[in-house]
N, C-alpha and C positions, 0 to 999 in steps of 0.2 A: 553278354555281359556289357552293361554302360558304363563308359568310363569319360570321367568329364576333364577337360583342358585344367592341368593345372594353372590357378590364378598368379598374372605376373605379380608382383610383388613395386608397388610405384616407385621411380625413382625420388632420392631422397631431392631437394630442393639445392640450388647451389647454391644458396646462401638466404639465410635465415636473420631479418634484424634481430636484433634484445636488446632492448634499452639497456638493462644490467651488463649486459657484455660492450655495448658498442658503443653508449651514449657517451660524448664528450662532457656534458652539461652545458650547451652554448646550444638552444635550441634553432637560431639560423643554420649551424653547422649541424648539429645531429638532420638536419632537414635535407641538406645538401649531401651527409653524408651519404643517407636512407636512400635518394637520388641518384646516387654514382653506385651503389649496390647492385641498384634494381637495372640501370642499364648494363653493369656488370652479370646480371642476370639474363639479359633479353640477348647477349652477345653468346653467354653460354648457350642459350635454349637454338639459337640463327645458328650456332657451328657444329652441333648435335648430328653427327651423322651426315655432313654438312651437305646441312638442308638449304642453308640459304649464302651463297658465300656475298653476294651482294649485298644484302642486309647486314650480313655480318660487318662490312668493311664500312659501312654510313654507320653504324652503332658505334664500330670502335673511334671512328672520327671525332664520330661526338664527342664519346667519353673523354676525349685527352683535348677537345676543348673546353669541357665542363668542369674539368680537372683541373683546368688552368685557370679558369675565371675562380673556380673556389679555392683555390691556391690564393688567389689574388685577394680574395673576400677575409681568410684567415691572415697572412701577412698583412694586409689592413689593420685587419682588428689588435695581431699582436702587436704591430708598432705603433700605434696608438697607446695601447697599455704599456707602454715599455717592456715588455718581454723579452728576459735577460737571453735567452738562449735563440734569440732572433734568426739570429744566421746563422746557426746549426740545422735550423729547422725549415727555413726559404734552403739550403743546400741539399737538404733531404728531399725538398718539391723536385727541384731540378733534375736531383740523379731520378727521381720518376717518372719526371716528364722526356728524358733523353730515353730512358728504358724503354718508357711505353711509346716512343713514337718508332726507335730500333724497332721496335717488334710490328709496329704498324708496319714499317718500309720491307722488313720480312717476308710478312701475309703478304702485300700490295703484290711482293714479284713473286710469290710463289715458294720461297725458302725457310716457310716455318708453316704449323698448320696452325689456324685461324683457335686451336684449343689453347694454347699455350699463351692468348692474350688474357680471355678473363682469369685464368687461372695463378698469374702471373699477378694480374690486378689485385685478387682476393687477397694473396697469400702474403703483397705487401702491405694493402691498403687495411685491411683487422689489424697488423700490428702495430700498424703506425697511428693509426688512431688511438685504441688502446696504450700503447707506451710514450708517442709526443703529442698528441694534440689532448690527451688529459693534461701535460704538464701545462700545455698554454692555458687549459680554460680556467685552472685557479687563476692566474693572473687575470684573464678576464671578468671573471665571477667578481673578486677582489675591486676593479671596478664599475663595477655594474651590469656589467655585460650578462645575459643569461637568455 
């Protein structure tokens, strides 16, 4: 009797754009967003069984420098437009960038595992786009920005 390997079944992707779900409407930053996704994706795919811990730790490096430079790019934009909830929102980067770098210094010595960065990432960075940086890109839309 032939009996064939049942077929795995692929893993689902860790993270999926949608314009509709993720787009700010500020095409620099939906661009930047798409950006820090995808390397939030390449960090998941390097700590997978952990295949690559070295990769994994130049990825996350990156991300929480790229993090920072778009941080910088958005705080730009909204103080220029005057956007009223300015410093609610540069306070919300900070507690991200103190988290994400904790969790760097973590991995680095060994007292967290390298899964709990992208996953950390994801689970802030979808809502925070979703619920504060829509609220900025009216004000920038409003002036021109798009």
């Amino acid at each position: 009797m032939w009996f064939s390997k049942p077929k795995l079944k692929p893993k689902p992707p860790f993270f999926v754009w949608s314009a509709v779900d993720h787009s700010v409407g500020v095409a620099m930053f939906d661009g930047e967003h798409q950006h820090l996704t995808t390397l939030m994706a390449r960090i998941h795919e390097a700590v997978q069984g952990g295949h690559d811990r070295h990769l994994a730790l130049m990825l996350m490096e990156q991300l929480v420098q790229e993090t920072r430079i778009h941080f910088a790019h958005e705080e730009e934009a909204m103080e220029k437009a005057h956007f009223p909830d300015l410093e609610a929102h540069v306070a919300e980067h900070r507690a991200l960038i103190a988290q994400a770098q904790n969790l760097l210094r973590q991995f680095t010595i060994g007292a967290t595992s390298a899964t709990m960065f992208p996953s950390f990432l994801r689970d802030w960075l979808i809502p925070h786009m979703r619920d504060y940086d829509r609220k900025y890109s009216v004000t920038l839309r409003r002036q021109g920005i798009r």
